[in-house]
Structures are given as C-alpha cells and as structure tokens.
C-alpha positions as a Markdown table, in Angstrom:
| # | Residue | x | y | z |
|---|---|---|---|---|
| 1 | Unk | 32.8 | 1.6 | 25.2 |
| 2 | Unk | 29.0 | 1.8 | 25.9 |
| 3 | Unk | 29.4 | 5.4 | 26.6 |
| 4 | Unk | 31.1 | 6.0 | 23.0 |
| 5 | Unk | 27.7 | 4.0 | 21.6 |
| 6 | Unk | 25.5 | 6.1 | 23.5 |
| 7 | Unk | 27.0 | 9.2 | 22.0 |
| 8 | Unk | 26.8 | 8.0 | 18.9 |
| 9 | Unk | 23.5 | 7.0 | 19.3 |
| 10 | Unk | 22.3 | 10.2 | 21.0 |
| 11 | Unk | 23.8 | 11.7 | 17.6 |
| 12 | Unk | 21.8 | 10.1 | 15.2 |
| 13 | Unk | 18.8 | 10.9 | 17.2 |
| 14 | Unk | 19.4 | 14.4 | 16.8 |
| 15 | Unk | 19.9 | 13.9 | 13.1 |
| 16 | Unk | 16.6 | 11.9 | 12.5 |
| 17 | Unk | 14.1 | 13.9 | 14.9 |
| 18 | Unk | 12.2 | 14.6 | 11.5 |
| 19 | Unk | 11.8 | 11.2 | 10.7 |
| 20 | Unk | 10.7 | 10.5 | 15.1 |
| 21 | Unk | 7.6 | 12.6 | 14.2 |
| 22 | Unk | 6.3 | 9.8 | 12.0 |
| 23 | Unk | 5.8 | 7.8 | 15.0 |
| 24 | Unk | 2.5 | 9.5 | 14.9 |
| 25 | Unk | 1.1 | 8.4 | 12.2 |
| 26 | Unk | -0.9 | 5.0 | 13.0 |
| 27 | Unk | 1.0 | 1.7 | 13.4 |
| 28 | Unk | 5.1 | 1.8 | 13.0 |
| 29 | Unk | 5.0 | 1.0 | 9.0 |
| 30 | Unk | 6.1 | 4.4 | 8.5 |
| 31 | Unk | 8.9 | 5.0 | 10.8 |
| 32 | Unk | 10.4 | 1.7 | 10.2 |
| 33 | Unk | 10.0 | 3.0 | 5.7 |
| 34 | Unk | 11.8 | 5.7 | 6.4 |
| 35 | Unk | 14.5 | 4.2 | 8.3 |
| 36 | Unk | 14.8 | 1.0 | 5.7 |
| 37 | Unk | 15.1 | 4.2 | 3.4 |
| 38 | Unk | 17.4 | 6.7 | 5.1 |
| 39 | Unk | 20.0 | 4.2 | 6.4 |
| 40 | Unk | 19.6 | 1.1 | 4.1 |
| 41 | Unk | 18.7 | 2.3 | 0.4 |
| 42 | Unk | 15.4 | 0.2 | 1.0 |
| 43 | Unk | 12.8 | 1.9 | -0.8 |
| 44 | Unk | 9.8 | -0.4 | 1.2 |
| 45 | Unk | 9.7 | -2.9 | 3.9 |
| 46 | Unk | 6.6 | -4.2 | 1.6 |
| 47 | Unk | 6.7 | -8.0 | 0.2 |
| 48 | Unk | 7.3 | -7.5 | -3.9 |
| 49 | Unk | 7.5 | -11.2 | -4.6 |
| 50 | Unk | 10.6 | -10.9 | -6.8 |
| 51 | Unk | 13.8 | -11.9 | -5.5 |
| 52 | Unk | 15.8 | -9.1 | -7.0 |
| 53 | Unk | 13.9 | -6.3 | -4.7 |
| 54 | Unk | 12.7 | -8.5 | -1.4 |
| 55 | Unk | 17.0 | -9.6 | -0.9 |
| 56 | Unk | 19.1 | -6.5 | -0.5 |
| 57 | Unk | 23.0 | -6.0 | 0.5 |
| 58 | Unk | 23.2 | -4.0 | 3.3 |
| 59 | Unk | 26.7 | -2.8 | 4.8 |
| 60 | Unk | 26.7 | -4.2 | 9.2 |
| 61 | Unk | 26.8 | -0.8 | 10.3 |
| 62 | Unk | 24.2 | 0.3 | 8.4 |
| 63 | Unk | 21.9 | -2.3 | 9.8 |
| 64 | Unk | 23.1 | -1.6 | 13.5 |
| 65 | Unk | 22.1 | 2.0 | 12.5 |
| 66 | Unk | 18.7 | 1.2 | 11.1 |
| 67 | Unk | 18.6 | -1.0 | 14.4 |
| 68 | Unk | 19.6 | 2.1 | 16.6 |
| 69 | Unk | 16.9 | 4.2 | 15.0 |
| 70 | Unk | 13.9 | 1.6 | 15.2 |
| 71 | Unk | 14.4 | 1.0 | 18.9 |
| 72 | Unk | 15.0 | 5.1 | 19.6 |
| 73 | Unk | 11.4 | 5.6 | 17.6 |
| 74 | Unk | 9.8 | 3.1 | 19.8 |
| 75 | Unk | 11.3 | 5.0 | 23.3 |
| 76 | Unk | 9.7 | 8.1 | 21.3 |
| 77 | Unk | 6.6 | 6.4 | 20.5 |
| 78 | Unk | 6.1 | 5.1 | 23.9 |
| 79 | Unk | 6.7 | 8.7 | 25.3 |
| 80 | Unk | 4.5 | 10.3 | 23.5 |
| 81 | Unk | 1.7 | 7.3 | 23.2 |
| 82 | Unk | 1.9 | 5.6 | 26.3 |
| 83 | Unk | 2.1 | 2.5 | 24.5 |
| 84 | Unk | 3.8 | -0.4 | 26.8 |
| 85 | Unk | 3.6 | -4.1 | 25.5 |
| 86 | Unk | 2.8 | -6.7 | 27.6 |
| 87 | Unk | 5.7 | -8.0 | 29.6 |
| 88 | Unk | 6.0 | -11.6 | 29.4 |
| 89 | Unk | 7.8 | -13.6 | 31.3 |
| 90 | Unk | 9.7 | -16.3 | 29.5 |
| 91 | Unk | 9.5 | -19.8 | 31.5 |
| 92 | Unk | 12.0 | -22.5 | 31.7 |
C-alpha cells in the first residue's frame, strides 16, 4: 500500500515540476497559490472577508493531493535552499 502511494506521489511530481520552480520565488505563498489553484479550484489562499470565497468544497482526494504537493515543494525547497526548521522536541 505505501509503495502504490509513493507511485502515485512520484507521478504527480512529475506532473507539477513547473509549479516546484516557484519554490524560488521568496517565501512559500506562491507555491502553496498555485497548488490551492491547480488541485482545489482555489483561486488565493488570501483572507477576502466574505464567507462565500474564504469557505470552499473541496473533494478528500483533492485535498490529500494539494497535501502531497505542498509537502513534495518543501523536500524541493529544502534541496535547493538548504532551508531546515528548527527541530523541536515536543515534551511530556
């Protein structure tokens, strides 16, 4: 099972390299755009103040792509950026 989710994952990297290279640009507002965009019909992550566009329906599997593609942009923005956050240990 994880290796069918890794496949599947694996493909939709390959599909949305394009959208990777916005990793580059500073902070992660536009990657994360494009991928509200591409996958959930979002067109911006940004606070309107009107219920009818800051509430959306969005179909499971398109949030567990959207998911899939943020955290494969962040393993591509650490590789190219070197960017590691802190590691913080939770405590009991």
């Amino acid at each position: 099972m994880a290796s069918k989710l890794m496949e599947r994952i694996n493909d939709l990297r390959r599909s949305r390299i394009e959208s990777l290279a916005l990793l580059g640009r500073k902070g992660n507002r536009p990657i994360l755009n494009e991928i509200a965009k591409q996958t959930l019909g979002i067109e911006t992550l940004e606070t309107q103040n009107a219920d009818f566009l800051d509430f959306h329906d969005c179909a499971v599997w398109a949030i567990r792509e959207a998911l899939a593609l943020a955290y494969l942009a962040g393993i591509e923005h650490e590789r190219h950026h070197g960017n590691h956050l802190p590691y913080r240990e939770e405590k009991p």
